[in-house]
C-alpha positions as CSV (number, residue, x, y, z in Angstrom):
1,X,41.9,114.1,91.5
2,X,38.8,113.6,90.1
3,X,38.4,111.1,86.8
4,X,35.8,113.6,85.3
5,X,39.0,116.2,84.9
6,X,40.8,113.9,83.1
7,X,38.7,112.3,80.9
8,X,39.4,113.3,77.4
9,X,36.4,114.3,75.3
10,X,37.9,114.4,71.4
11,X,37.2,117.2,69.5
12,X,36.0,119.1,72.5
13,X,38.9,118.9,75.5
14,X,39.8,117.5,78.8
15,X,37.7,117.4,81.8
16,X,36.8,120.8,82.4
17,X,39.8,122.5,79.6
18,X,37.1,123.1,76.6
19,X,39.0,124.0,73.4
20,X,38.2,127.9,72.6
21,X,38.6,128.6,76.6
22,X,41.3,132.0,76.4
23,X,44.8,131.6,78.2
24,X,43.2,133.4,81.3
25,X,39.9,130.7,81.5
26,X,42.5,128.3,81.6
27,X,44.7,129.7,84.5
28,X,41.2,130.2,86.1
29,X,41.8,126.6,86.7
30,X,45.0,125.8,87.6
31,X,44.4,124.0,90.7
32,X,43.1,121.2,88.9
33,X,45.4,121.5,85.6
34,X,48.5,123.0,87.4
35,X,50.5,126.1,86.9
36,X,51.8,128.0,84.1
37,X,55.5,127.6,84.5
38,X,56.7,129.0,80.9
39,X,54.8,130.2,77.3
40,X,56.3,130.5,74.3
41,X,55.7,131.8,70.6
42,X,55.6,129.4,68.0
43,X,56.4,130.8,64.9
44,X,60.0,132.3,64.6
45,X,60.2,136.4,64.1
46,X,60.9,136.7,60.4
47,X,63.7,139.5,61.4
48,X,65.4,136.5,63.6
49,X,65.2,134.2,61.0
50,X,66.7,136.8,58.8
51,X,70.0,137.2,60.9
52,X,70.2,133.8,60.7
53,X,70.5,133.2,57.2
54,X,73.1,136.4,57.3
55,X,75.2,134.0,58.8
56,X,75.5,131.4,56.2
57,X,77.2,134.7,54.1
58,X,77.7,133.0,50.4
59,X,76.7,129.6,51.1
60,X,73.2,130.3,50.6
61,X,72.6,132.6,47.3
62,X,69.9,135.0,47.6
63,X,67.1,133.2,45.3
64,X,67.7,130.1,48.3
65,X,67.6,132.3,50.8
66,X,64.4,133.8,49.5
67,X,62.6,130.5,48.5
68,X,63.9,129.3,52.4
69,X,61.7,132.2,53.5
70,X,58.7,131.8,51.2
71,X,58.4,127.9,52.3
72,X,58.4,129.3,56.3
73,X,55.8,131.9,55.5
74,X,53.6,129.0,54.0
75,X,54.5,126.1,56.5
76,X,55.5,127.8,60.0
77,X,52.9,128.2,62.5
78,X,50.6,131.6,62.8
79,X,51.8,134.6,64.3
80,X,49.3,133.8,67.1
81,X,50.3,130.0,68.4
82,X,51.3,129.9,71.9
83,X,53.2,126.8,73.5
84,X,52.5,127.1,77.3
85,X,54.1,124.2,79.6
86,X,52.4,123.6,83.0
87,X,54.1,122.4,86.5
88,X,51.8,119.0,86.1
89,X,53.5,118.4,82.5
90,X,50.1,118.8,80.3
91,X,51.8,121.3,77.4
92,X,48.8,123.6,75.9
93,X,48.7,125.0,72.5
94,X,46.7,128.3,71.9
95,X,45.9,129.9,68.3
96,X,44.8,133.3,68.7
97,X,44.5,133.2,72.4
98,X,41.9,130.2,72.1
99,X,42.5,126.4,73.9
100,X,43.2,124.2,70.4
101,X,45.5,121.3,71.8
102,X,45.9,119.5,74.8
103,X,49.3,116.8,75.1
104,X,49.8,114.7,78.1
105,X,52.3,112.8,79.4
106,X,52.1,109.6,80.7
107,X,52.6,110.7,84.3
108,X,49.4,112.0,84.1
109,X,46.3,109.8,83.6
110,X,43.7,110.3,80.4
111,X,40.8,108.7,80.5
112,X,38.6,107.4,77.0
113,X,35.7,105.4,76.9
114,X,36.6,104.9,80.6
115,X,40.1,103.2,80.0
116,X,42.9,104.7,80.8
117,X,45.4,105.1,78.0
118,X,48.5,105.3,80.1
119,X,47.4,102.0,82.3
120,X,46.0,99.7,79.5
121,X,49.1,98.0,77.2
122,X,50.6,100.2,74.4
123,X,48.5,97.5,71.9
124,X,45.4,97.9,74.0
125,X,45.4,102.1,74.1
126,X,45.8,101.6,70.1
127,X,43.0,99.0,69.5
128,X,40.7,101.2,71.4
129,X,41.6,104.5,69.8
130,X,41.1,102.7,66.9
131,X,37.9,101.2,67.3
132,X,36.7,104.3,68.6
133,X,37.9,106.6,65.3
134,X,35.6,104.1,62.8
135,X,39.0,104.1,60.9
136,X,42.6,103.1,60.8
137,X,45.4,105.2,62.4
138,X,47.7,106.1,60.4
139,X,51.2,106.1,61.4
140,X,54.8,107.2,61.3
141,X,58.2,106.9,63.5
142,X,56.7,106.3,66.8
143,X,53.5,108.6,66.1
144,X,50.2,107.4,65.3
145,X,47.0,109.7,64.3
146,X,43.5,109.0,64.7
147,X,41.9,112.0,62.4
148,X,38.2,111.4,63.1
149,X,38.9,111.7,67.0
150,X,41.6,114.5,65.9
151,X,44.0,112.7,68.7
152,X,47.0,111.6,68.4
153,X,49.9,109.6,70.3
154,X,53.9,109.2,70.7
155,X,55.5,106.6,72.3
156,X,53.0,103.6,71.9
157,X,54.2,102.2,68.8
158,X,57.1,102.0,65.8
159,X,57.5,102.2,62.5
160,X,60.0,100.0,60.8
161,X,59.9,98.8,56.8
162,X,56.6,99.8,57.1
163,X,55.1,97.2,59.9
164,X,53.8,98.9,62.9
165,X,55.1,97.3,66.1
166,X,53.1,98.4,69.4
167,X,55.6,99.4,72.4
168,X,55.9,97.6,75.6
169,X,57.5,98.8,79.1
170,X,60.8,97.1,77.8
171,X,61.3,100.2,75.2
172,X,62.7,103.3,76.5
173,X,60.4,105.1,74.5
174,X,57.0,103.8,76.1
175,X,57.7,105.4,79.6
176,X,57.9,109.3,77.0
177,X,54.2,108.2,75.9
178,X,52.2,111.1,75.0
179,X,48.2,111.7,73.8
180,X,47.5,115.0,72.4
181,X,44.2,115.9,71.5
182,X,43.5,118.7,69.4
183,X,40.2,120.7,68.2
184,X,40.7,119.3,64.7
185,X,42.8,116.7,63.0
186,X,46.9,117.5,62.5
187,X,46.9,116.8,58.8
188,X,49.6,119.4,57.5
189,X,50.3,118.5,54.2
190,X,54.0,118.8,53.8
191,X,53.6,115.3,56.4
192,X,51.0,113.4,54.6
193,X,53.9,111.4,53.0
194,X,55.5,110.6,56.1
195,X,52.4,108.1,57.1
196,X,51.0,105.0,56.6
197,X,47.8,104.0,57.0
198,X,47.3,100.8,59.1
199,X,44.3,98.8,60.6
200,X,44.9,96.6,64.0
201,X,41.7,95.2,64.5
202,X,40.0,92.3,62.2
């Protein structure tokens, strides 16, 4: 396993996984990123959706049911997004048939600026993504986003009454730790509210 395939490259991909690279470039090199085990499409069929709001019979009225819809159209992802989970556990998302996010597990290792996220403490992985986005993460639950490297993480921290508390390998969450980067920041805006914005280093 070389380092050079798993060192992540924000805003650009992993190794040799460039964002833009089509499904088939990808399986091209499955050797090195594993095996396609399973793909599936995002975005709910609006006639599935549908039926299921046929089922709620009179509990929903029609104008609910219809505004339910119009929010979906608006919020749910394209027509286009592919979730495609591979037999080394990196999960790759596609838009249109082009790389556009990348999410690793901790069982995998993920090199930045030559540290390896999964090795380093959960504090440690944070101060360097950190310093290395110019910018405060901002943060929610146990999620944290750094926008100007469009990567983000679960598992290394948590939320509570707003203070951020970084994980250690006491929590049961930190051994779930996930990095996903992606092609451009995850900003959607019905989630802006959810974070807050919070600087670890002095």
């Amino acid at each position: 396993m070389s380092a050079t395939d798993w060192t992540a490259h924000p805003r650009q991909g992993l190794g040799r996984l460039e964002f833009g690279m089509t499904a088939q470039q990808v399986q091209a090199l499955a050797e090195v990123y594993g095996a396609a085990l399973s793909q599936t499409v995002e975005r709910i069929p609006d006639a599935t959706l549908l039926e299921t709001l046929a089922m709620f019979g009179d509990a929903m009225s029609a104008a609910e049911k219809a505004e339910l819809m119009a929010v979906y159209a608006e919020l749910a992802p394209a027509g286009d997004a592919v979730s495609e989970v591979r037999d080394s556990g990196l999960v790759l998302g596609y838009e249109a048939d082009a790389l556009s996010q990348i999410s690793v597990p901790a069982t995998m290792p993920l090199l930045l600026d030559e540290h390896d996220l999964f090795s380093v403490s959960a504090m440690d992985a944070l101060m360097l993504l950190e310093r290395l986005n110019d910018a405060p993460g901002r943060y929610a639950s146990d999620e944290a986003a750094f926008d100007n490297l469009a990567i983000s993480v679960t598992g290394f921290c948590e939320v509570s009454d707003g203070a951020v508390r970084a994980l250690t390998a006491a929590d049961e969450a930190f051994g779930q730790r996930t990095v996903t980067l992606r092609a451009v920041a995850y900003q959607p805006e019905n989630e802006a509210g959810r974070f807050i914005t919070h600087r670890l280093l002095s």
